[in-house]
Backbone as JSON Lines, residues from 0, in Angstrom:
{"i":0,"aa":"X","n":[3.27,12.59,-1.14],"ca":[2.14,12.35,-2.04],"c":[2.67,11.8,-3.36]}
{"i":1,"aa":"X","n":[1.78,10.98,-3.95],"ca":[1.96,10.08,-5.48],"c":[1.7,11.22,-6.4]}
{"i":2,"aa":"X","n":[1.83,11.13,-7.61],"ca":[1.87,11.91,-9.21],"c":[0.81,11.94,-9.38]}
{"i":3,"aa":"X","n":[-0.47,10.77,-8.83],"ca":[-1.08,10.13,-9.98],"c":[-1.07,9.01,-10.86]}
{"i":4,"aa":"X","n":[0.05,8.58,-11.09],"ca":[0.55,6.99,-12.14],"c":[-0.54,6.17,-11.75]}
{"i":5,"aa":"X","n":[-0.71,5.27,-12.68],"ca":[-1.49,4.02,-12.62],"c":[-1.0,3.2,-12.86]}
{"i":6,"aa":"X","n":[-1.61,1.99,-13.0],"ca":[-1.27,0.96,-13.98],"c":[-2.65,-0.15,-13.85]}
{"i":7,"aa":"X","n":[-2.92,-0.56,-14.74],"ca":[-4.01,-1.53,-14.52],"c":[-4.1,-2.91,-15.33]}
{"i":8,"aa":"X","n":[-4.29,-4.29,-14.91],"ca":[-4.05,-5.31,-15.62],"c":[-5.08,-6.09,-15.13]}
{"i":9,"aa":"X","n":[-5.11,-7.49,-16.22],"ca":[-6.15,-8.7,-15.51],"c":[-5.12,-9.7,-14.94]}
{"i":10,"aa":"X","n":[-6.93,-10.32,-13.98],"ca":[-6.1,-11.32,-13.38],"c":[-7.52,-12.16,-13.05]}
{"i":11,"aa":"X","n":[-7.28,-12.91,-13.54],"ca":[-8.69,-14.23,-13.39],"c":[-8.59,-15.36,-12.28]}
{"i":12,"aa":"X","n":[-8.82,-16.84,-12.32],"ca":[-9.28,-17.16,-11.07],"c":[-7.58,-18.04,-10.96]}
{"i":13,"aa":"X","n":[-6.63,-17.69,-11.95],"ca":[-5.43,-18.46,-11.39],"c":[-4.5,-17.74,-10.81]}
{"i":14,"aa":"X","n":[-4.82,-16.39,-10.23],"ca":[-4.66,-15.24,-9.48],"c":[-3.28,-14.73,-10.0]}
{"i":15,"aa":"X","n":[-2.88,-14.04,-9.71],"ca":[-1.4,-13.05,-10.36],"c":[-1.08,-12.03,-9.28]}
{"i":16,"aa":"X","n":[-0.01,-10.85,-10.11],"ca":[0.49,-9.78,-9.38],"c":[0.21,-8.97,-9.74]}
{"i":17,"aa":"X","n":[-0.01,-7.62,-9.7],"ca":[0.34,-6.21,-10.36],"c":[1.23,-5.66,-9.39]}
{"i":18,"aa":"X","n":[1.69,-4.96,-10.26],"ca":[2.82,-3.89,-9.61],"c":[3.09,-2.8,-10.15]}
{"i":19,"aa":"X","n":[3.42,-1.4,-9.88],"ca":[3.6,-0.14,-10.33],"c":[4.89,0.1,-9.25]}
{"i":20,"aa":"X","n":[5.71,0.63,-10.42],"ca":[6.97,1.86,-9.88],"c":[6.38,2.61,-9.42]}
{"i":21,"aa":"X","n":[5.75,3.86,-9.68],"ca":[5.35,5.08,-9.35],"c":[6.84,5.5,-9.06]}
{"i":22,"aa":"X","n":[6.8,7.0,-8.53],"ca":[7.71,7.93,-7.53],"c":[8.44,7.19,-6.33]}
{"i":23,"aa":"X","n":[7.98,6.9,-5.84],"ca":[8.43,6.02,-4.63],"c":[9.35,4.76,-4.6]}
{"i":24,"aa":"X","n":[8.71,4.17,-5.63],"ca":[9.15,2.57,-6.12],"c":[10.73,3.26,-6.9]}
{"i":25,"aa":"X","n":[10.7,4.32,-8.48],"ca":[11.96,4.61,-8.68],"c":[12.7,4.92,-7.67]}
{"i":26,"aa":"X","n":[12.63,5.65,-6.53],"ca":[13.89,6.25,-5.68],"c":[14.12,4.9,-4.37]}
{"i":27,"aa":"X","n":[13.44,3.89,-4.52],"ca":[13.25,2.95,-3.83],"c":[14.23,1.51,-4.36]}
{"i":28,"aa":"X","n":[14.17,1.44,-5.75],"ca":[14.25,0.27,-6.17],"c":[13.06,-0.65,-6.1]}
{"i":29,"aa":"X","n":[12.15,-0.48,-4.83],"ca":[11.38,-1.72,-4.99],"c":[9.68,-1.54,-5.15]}
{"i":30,"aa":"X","n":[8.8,-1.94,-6.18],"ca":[7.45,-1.7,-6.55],"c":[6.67,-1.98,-5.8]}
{"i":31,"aa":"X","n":[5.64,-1.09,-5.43],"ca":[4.58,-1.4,-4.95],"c":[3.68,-2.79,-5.4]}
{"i":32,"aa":"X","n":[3.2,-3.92,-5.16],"ca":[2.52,-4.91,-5.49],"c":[1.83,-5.32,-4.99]}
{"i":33,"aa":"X","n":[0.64,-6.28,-5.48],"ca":[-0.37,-6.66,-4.72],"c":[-0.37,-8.13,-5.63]}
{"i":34,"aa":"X","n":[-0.45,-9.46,-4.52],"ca":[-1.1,-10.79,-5.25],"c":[-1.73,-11.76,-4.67]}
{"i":35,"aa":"X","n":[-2.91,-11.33,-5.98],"ca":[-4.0,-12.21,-5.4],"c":[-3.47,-13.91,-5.92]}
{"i":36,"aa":"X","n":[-4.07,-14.66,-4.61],"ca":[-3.88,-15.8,-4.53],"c":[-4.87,-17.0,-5.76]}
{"i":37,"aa":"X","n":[-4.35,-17.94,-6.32],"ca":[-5.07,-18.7,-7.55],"c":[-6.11,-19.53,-6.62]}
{"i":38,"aa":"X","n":[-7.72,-19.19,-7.22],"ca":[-8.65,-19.5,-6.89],"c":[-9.67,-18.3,-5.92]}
{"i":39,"aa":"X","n":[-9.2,-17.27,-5.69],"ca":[-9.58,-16.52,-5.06],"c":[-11.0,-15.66,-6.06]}
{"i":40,"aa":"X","n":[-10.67,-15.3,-7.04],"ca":[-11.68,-15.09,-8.48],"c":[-11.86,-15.76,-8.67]}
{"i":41,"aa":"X","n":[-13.35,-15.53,-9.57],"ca":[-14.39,-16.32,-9.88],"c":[-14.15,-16.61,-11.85]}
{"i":42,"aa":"X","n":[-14.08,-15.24,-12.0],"ca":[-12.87,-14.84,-13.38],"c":[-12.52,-13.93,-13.42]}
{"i":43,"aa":"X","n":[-12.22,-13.16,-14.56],"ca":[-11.58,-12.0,-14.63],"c":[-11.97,-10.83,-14.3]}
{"i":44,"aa":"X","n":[-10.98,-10.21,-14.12],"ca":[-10.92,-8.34,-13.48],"c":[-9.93,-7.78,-13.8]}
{"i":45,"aa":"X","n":[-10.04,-6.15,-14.25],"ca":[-8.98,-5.14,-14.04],"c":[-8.72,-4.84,-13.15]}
{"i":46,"aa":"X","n":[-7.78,-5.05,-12.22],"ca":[-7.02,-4.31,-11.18],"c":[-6.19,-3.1,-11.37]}
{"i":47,"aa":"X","n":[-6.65,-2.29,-10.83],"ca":[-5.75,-0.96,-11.24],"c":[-5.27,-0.42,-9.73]}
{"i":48,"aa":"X","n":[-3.77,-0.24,-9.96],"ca":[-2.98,0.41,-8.22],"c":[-3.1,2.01,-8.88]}
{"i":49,"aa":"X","n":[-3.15,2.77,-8.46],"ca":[-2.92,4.18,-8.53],"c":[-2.38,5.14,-7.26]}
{"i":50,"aa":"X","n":[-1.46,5.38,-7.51],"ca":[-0.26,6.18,-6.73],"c":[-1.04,7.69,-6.38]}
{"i":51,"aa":"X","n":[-1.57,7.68,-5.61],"ca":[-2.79,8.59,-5.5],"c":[-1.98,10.13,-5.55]}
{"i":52,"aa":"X","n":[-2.95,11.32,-5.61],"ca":[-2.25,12.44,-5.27],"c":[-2.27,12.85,-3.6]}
{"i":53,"aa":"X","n":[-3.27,12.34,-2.93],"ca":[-4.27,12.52,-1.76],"c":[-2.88,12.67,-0.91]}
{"i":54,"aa":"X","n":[-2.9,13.79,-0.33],"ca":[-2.52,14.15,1.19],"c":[-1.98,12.54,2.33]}
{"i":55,"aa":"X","n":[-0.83,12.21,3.05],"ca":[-1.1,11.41,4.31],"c":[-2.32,11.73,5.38]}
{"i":56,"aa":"X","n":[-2.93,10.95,6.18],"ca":[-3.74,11.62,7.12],"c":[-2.28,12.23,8.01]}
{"i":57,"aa":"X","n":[-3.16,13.13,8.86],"ca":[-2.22,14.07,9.95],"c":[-2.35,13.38,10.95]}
{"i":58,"aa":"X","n":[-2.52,12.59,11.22],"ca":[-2.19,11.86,12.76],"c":[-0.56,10.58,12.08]}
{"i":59,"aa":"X","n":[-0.12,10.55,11.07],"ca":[0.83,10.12,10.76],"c":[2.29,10.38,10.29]}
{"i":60,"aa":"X","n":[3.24,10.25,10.14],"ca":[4.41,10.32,9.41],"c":[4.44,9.24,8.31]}
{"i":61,"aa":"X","n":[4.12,9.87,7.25],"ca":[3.77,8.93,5.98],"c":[5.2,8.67,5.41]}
{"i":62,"aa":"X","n":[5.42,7.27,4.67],"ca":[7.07,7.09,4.35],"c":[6.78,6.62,2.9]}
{"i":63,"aa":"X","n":[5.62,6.68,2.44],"ca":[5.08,6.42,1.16],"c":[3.66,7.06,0.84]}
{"i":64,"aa":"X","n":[3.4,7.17,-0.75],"ca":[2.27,7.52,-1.18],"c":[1.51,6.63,-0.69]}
{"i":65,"aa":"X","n":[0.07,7.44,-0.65],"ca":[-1.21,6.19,-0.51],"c":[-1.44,5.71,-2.07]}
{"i":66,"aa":"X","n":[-1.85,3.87,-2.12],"ca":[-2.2,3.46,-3.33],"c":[-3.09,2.94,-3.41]}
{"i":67,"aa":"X","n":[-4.1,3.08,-4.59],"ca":[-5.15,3.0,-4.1],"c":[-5.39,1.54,-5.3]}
{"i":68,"aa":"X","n":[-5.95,0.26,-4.48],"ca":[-6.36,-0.66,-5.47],"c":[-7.23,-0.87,-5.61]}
{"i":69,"aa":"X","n":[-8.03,-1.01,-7.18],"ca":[-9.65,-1.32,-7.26],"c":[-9.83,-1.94,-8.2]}
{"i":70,"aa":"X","n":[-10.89,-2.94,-8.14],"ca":[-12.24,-2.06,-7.49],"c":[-12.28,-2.41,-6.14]}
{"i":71,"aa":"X","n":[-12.46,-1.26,-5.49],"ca":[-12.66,-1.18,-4.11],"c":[-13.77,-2.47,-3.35]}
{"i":72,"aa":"X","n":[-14.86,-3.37,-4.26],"ca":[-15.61,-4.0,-3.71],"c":[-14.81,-5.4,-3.83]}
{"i":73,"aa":"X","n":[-13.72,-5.97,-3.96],"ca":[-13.1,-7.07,-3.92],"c":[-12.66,-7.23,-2.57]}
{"i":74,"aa":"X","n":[-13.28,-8.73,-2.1],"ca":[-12.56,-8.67,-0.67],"c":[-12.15,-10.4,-1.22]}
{"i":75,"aa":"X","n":[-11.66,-11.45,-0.13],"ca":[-11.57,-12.52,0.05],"c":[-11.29,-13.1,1.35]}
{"i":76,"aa":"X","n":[-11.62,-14.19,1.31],"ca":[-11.13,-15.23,2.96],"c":[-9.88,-15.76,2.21]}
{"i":77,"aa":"X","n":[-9.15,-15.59,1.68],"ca":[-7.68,-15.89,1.6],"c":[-6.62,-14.73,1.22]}
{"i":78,"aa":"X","n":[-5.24,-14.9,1.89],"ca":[-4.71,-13.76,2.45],"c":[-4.36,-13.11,1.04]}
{"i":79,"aa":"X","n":[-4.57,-11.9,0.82],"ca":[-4.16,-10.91,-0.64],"c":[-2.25,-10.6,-0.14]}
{"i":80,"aa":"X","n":[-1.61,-10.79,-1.03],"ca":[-0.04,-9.81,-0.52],"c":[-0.28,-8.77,-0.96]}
{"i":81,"aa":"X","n":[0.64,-7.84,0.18],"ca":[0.81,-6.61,-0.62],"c":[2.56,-6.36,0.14]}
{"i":82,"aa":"X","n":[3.2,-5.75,-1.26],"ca":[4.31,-4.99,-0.75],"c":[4.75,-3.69,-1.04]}
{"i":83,"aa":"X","n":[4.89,-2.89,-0.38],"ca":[4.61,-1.62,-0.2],"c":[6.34,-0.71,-0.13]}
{"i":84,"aa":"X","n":[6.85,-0.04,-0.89],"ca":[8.12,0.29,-1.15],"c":[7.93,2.0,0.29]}
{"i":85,"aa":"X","n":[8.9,2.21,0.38],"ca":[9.17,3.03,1.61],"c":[10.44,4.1,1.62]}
{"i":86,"aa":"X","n":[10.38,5.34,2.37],"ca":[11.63,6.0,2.02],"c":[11.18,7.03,2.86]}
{"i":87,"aa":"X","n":[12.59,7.2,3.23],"ca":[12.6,8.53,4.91],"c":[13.55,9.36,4.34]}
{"i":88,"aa":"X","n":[13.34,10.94,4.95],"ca":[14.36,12.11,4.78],"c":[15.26,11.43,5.25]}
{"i":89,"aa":"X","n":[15.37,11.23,6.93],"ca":[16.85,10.99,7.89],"c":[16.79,9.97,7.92]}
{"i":90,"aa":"X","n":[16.6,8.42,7.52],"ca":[17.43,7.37,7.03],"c":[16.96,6.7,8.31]}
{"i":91,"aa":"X","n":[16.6,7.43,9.07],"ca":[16.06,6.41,10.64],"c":[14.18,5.26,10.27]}
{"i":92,"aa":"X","n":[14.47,3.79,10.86],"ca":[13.32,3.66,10.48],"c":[12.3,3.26,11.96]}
{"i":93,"aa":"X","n":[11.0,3.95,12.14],"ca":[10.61,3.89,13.17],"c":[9.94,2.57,13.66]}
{"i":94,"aa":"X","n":[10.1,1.84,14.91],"ca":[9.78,0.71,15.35],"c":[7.99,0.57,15.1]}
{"i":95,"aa":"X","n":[7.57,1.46,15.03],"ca":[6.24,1.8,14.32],"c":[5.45,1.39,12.8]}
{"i":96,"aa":"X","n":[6.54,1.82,12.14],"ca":[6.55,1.19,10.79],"c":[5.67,0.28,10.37]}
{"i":97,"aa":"X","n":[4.46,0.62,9.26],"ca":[3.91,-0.87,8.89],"c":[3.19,-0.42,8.19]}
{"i":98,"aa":"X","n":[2.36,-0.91,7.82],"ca":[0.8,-0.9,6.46],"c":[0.19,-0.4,7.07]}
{"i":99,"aa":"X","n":[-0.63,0.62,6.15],"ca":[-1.91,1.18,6.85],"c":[-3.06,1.01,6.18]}
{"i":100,"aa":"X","n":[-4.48,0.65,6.04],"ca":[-5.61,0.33,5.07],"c":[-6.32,1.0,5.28]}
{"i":101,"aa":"X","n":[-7.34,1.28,4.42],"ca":[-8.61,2.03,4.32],"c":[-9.04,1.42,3.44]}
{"i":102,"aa":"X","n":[-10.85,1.81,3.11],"ca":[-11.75,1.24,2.15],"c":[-11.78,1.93,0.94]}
{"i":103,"aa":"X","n":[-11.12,3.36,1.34],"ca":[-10.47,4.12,0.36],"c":[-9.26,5.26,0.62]}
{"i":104,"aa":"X","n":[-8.84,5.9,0.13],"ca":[-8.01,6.98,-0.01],"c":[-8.36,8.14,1.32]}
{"i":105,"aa":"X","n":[-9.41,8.23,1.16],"ca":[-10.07,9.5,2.58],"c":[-9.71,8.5,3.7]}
{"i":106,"aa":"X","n":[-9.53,7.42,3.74],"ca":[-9.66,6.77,5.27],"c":[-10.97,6.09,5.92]}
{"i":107,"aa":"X","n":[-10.84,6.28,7.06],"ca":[-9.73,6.12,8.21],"c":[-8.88,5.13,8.06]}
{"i":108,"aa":"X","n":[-7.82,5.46,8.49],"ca":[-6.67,4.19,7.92],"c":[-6.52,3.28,9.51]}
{"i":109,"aa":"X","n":[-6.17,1.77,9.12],"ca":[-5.78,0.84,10.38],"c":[-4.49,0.26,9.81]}
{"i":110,"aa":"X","n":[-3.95,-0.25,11.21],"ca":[-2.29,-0.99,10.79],"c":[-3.06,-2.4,10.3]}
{"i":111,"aa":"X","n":[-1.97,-3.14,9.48],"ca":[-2.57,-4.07,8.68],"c":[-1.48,-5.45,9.74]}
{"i":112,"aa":"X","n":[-2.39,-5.75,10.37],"ca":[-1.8,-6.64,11.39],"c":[-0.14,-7.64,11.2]}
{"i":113,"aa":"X","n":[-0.45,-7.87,10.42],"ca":[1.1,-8.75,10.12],"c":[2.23,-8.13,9.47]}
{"i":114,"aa":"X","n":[2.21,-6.56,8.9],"ca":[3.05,-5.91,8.2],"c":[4.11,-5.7,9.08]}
{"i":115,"aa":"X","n":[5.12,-6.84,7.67],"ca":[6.49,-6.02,8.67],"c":[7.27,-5.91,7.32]}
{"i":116,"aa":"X","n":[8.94,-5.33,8.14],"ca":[9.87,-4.69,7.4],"c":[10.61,-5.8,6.77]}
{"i":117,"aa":"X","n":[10.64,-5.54,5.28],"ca":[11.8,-7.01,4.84],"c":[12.01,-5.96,4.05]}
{"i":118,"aa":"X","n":[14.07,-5.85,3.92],"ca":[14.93,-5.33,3.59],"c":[14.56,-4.13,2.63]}
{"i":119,"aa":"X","n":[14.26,-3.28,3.55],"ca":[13.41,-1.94,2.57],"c":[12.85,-1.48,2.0]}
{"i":120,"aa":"X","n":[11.49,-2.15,2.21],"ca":[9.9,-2.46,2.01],"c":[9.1,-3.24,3.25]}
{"i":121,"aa":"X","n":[8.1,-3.13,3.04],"ca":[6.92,-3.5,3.69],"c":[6.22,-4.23,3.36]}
{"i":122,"aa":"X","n":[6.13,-5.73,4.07],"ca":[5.23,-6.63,3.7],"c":[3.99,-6.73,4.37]}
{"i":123,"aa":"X","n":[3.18,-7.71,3.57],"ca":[1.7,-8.13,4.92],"c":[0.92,-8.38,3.55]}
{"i":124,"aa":"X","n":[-0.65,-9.04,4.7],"ca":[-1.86,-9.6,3.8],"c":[-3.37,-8.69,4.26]}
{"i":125,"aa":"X","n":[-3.95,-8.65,3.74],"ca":[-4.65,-8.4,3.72],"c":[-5.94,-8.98,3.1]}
{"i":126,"aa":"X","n":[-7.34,-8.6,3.16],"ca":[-8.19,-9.4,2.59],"c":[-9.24,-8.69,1.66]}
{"i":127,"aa":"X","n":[-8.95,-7.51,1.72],"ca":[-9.98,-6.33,0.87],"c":[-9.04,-5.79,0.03]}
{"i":128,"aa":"X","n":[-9.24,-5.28,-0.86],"ca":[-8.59,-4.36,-2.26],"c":[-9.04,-2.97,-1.52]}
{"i":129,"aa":"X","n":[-8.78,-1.26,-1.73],"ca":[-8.83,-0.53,-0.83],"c":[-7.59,0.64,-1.05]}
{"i":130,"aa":"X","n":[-7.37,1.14,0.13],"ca":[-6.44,1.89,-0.08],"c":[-5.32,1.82,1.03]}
{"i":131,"aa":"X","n":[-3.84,1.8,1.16],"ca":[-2.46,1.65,1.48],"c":[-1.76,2.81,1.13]}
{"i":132,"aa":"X","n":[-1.01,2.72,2.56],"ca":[0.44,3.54,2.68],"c":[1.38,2.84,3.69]}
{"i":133,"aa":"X","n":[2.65,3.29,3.36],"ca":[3.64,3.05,4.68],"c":[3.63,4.26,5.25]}
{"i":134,"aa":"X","n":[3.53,4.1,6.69],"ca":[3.79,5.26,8.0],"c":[3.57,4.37,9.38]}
{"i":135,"aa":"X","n":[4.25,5.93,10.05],"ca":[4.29,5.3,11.39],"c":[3.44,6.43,12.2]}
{"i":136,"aa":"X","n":[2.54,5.94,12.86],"ca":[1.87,6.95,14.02],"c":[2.7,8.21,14.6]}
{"i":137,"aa":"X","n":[1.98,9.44,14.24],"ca":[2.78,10.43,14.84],"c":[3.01,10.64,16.31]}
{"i":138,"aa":"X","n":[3.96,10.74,16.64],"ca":[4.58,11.25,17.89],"c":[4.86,13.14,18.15]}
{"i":139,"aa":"X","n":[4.32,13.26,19.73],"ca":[5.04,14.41,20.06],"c":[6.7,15.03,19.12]}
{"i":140,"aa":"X","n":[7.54,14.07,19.39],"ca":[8.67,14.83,18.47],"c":[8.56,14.54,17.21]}
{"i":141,"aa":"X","n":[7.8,14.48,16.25],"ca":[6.87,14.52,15.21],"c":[6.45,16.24,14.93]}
{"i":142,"aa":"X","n":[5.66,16.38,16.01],"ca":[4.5,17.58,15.95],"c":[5.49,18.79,14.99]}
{"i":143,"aa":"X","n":[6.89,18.96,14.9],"ca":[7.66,19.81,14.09],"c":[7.56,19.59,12.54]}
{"i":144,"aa":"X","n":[7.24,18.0,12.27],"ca":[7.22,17.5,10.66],"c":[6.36,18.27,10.27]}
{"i":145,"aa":"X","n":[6.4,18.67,8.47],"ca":[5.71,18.96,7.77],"c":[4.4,17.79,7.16]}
């Protein structure tokens, strides 16, 4: 689970990044981020990521906080990035591995189709603002994790 941290900035129709360290990102090296593509806004907005406190769902092995970006009613037909920082107790990473989305923080979360692993983080696009984590679907030899 996240602290809580935020961070919130604008970004108008020549689109930008935000990014937050949080917990994860320091023991990681690498920040959570999200960028919207130029032309995607109409004009400006606060985007705010927040490193949520919220629980993983239990059908997962979570390898990051959920973050939550809003306002939750931003979607687009052109692809949003997001990169998503990651970190395991035992150093193993599961072939499972990838983005998970929701419309918010409670869920239900889905894999975010194109997320993959680049050098110890998690990439992919997406098209809604919402809520993210890295995990991998729990498994039977799982059922022992906390």
């Amino acid at each position: 689970m996240g602290v809580g941290e935020s961070v919130t900035e604008s970004i108008g129709a020549a689109g930008g990044s935000v990014q937050l360290t949080g917990q994860q990102g320091a023991s990681s090296g690498v920040d959570f981020q999200i960028t919207v593509p130029p032309g995607m806004l109409q004009g400006e907005i606060q985007v705010r990521i927040t490193e949520t406190t919220n629980a993983p769902p239990a059908d997962f092995v979570d390898y990051s906080p959920i973050y939550a970006v809003e306002p939750g009613d931003v979607s687009s037909q052109f692809p949003i990035r997001l990169t998503v920082p990651f970190g395991g107790n035992d150093g193993a990473i599961p072939r499972t591995l990838a983005i998970y989305a929701a419309a918010d923080p409670e869920g239900p979360f889905e894999r975010v189709s194109d997320s993959y692993i680049n050098a110890g983080f998690l990439q992919g696009s997406i098209q809604h603002f919402g809520a993210f984590f890295a995990g991998a679907p729990r498994t039977e030899a799982d059922a022992a994790c906390p």
